[in-house]
C-alpha positions in Angstrom: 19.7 -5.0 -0.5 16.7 -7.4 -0.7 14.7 -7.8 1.9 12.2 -10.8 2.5 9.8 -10.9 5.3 6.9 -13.9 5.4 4.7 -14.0 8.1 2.3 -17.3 7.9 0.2 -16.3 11.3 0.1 -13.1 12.8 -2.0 -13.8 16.3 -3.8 -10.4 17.8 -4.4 -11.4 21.5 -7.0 -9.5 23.0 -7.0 -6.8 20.1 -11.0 -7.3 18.2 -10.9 -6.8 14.6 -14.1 -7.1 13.0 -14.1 -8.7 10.3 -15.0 -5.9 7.6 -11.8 -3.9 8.8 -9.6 -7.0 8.4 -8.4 -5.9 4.9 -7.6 -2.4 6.1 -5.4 -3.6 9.3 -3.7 -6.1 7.0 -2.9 -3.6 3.9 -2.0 -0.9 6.7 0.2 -3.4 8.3 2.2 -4.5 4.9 2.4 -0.6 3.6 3.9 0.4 7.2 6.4 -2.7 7.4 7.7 -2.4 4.1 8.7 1.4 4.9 10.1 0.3 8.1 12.0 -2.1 6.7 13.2 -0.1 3.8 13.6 3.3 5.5 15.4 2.2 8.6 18.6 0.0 7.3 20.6 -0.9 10.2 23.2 -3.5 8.9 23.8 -4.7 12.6 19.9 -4.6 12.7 19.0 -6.4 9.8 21.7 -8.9 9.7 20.5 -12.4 7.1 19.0 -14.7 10.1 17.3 -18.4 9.5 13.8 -18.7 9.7 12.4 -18.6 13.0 8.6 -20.7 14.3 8.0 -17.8 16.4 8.9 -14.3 17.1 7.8 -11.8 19.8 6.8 -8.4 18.9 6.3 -5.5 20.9 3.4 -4.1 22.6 0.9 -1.8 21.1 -2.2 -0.2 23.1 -5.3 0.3 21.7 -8.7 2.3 22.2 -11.7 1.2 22.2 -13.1 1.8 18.6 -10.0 1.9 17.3 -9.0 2.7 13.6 -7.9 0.0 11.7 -5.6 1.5 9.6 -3.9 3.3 13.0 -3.9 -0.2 14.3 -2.2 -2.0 11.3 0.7 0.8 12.0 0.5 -0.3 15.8 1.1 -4.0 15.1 3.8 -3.2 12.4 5.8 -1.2 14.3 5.5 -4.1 17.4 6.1 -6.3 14.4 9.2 -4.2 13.5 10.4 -4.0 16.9 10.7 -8.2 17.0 12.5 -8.2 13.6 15.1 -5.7 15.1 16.1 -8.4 18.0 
């Protein structure tokens, strides 16, 4: 089973990311996904669905000073948690 995920835009309300620690979030975020995806098969979760403008994720919380590779986990299992609606 393929699986394709694109995400254009990702929007981080209220979360800072500097901009040096951009790159980590981002490759954290694609290596975490990608063994969500691939590790957690539910047919009845990952049915073939049209593209969709917008989806909501779930919510992460964050500490002040916050790792950025912790944080791109965060946001891909929030991200994960939208997919699987």
């Amino acid at each position: 089973m393929n699986i394709n995920l694109h995400i254009e835009h990702l929007i981080l309300d209220g979360i800072p990311v500097d901009k040096v620690d951009k790159p980590k979030v981002s490759a954290a975020i694609k290596s975490e996904l990608s063994h969500l995806l691939s590790n957690n098969k539910s047919s009845a979760e990952l049915l073939p669905r049209k593209s969709t403008h917008s989806m909501r994720g779930g919510n992460i919380s964050v500490k002040p000073n916050h790792n950025p590779i912790t944080l791109g986990y965060k946001i891909a299992g929030a991200v994960y948690q939208g997919v699987k609606k």
